[in-house]
C-alpha positions as CSV (number, residue, x, y, z in Angstrom):
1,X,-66.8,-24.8,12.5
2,X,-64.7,-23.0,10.0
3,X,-61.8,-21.5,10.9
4,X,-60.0,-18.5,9.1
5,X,-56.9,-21.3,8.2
6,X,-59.9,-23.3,6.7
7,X,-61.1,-20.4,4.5
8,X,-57.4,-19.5,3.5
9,X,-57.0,-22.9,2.5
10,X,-60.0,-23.6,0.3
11,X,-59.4,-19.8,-1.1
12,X,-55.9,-21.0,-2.0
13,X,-56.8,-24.3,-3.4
14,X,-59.5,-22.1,-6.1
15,X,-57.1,-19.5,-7.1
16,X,-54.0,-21.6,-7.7
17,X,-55.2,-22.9,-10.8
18,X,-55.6,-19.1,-11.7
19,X,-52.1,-18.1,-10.7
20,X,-50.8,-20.9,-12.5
21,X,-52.5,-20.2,-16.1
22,X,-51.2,-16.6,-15.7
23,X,-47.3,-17.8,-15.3
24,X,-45.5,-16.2,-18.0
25,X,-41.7,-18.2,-19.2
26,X,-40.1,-15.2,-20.6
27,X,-37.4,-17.6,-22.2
28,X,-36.1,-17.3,-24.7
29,X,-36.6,-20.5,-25.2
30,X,-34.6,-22.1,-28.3
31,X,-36.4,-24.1,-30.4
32,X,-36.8,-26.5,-33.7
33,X,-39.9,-26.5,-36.3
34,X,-41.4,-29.9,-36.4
35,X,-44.3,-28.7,-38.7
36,X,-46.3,-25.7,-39.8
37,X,-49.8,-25.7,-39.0
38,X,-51.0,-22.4,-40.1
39,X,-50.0,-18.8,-40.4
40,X,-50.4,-18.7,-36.5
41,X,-49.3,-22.2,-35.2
42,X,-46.6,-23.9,-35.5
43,X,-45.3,-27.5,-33.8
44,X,-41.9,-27.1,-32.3
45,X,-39.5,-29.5,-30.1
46,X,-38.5,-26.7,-27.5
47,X,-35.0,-27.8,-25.8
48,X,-36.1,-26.8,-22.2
49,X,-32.8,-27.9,-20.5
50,X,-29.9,-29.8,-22.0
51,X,-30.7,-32.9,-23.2
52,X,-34.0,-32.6,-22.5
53,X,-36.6,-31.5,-25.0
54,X,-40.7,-31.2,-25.6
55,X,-42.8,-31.2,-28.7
56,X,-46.3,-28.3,-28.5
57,X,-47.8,-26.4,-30.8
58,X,-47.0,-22.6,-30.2
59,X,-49.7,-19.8,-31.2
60,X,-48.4,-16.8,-32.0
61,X,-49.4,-14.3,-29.4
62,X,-51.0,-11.2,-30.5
63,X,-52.5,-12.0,-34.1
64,X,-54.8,-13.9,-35.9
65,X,-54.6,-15.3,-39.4
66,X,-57.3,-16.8,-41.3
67,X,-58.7,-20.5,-41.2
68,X,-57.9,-23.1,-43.2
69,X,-60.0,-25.7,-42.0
70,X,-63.8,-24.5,-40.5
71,X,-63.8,-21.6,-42.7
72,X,-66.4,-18.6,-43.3
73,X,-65.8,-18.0,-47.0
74,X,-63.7,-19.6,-49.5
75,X,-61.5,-16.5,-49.9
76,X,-60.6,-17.1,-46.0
77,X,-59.1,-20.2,-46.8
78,X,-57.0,-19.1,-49.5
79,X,-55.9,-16.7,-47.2
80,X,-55.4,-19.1,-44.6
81,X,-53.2,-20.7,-47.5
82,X,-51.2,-17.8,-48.1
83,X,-50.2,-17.2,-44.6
84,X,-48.9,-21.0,-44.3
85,X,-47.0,-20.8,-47.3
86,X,-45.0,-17.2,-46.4
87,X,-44.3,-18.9,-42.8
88,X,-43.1,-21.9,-44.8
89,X,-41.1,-20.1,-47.1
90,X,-39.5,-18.3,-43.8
91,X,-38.7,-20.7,-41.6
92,X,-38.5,-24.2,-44.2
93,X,-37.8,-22.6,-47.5
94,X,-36.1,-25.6,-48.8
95,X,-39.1,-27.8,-47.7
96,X,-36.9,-29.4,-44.6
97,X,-38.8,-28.0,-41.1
98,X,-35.3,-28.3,-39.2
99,X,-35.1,-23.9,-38.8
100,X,-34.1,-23.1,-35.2
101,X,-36.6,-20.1,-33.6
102,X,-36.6,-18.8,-30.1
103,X,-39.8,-18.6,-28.8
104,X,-40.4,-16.1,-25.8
105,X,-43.3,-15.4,-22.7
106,X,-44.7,-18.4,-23.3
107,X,-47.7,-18.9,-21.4
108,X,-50.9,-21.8,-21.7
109,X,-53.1,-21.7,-24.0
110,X,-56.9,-21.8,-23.2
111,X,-57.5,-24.1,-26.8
112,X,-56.3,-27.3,-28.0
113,X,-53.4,-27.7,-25.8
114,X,-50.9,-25.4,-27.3
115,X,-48.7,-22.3,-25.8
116,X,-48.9,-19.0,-26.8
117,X,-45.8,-16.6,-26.9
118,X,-43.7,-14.8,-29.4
119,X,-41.2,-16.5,-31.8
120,X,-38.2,-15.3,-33.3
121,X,-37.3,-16.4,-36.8
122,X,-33.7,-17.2,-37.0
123,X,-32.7,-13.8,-38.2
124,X,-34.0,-12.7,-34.7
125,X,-36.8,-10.7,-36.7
126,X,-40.2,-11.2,-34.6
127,X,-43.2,-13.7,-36.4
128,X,-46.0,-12.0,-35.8
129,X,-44.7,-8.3,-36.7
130,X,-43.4,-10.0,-40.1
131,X,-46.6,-11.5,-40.7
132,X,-48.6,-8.2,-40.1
133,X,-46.7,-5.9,-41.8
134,X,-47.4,-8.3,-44.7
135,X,-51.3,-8.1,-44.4
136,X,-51.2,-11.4,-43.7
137,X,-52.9,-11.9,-40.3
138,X,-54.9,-9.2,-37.7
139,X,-54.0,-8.0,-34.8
140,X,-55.7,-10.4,-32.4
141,X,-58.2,-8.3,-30.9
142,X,-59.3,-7.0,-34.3
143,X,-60.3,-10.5,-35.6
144,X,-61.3,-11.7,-39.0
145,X,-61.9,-9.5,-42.2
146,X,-61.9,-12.3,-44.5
147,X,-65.0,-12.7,-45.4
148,X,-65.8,-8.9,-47.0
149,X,-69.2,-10.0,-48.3
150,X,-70.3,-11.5,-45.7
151,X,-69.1,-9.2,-43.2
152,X,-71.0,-6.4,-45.1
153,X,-73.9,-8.4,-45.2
154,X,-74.2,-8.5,-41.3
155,X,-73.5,-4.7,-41.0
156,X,-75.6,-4.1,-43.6
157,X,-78.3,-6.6,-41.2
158,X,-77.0,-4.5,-38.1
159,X,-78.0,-1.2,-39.3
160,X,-81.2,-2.1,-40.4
161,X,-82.3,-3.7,-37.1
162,X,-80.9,-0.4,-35.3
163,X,-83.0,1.9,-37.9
164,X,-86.1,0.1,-36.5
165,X,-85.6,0.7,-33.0
């Protein structure tokens, strides 16, 4: 027979996972760039307490840059390019990837095992605002834009199948 401590329990045990992914570190965290991924990911060894440290991939929250690899278009990819190079030329301008960040609100990510949260470059200006001010990424929730033809195509493929209905 269940009893309401049975149900609680069982309840508990499905939504911890839950509470967990939604635990935000507000840090900030300081940090050293390993190696540049992309225009939105970048490996860092994060010191978590002294003499303690951990190497993940960070996404920057709140943006989206274009593809390098699994692309849409060719023109993606060289902006995917474009992207990596200005956050190269920020954060390892000499080519060395020792530059010290602070990355902050870190939370899981839901892809590829990395963490998603804000960074700070070293001059304490904020990533992902540098990197959209540039035109070099979207905001997250407005996705993609790479690929003008092709996007054109699909509206253009849209409006035709809503002028038949």
């Amino acid at each position: 027979m269940w009893l309401y401590a049975d149900y609680y329990h069982l309840l508990s045990m499905l939504t911890a996972p839950l509470a967990a992914a939604q635990h935000v570190i507000p840090g900030p965290i300081e940090a050293e760039v390993v190696r540049i991924i992309d225009g939105d990911t970048i490996e860092v060894r994060a010191f978590i307490w002294p003499g303690h440290s951990v190497e993940t991939r960070v996404r920057l929250a709140g943006v989206d840059a274009p593809e390098i690899r699994r692309v849409q278009c060719e023109a993606e990819r060289e902006a995917g390019h474009r992207a990596k190079a200005f956050v190269e030329g920020l954060l390892a301008p000499d080519g060395g990837m020792r530059a010290r960040i602070a990355i902050r609100n870190v939370q899981l990510g839901s892809f590829a095992g990395r963490v998603i949260a804000a960074m700070d470059l070293p001059d304490g200006r904020d990533l992902g605002t540098v990197l959209l001010v540039e035109g070099l990424v979207s905001p997250y929730n407005a996705r993609g834009g790479w690929c003008p033809s092709l996007e054109s195509s699909l509206e253009t493929a849209q409006e035709a199948s809503a002028s038949r209905s």
